[in-house]
Steps between C-alpha positions, in 0.01 A plus 500: 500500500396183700236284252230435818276343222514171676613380884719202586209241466411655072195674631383850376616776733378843478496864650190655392099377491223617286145320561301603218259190557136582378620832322439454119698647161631800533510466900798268548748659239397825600608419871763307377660811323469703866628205717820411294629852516505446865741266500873526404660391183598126536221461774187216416150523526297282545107544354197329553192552289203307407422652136560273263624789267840536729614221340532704148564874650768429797740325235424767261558790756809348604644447145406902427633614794808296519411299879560138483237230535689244719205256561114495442288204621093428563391359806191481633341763279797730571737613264830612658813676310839582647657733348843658528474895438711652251713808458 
């Protein structure tokens, strides 16, 4: 399997969006749960939220679930995650 985590120039590459900006706890795991399994094994997605909570459920939804958290960052009142899906 090809690691797409990053193009040529180190930036963050991904196949998959989820906008969960102005949805609030349980909104962005809950969608987060759906959108993942639409995406193949290996595949990233990328998530943007704007509940401060995501920065405490996404790492722990990935750890239970077995997905990897490649990146997470703030900017500009956005919190965005990358995150590889698992098997």
């Amino acid at each position: 399997m090809v690691d797409r985590s990053n193009d040529s120039s180190g930036k963050q590459t991904w196949d998959g969006e989820l906008d969960a900006r102005g949805l609030f706890c349980p909104e962005p795991v809950m969608l987060l749960h759906n959108r993942i399994e639409e995406i193949r094994e290996g595949q990233v997605l990328k998530v943007i939220a704007t509940d401060p909570s995501t920065t405490r459920d996404i790492p722990r939804f990935c750890q239970f679930l077995n997905h990897q958290l490649l990146e997470s960052l703030e900017q500009d009142g956005k919190f965005v995650y990358f995150i590889r899906r698992g098997a």
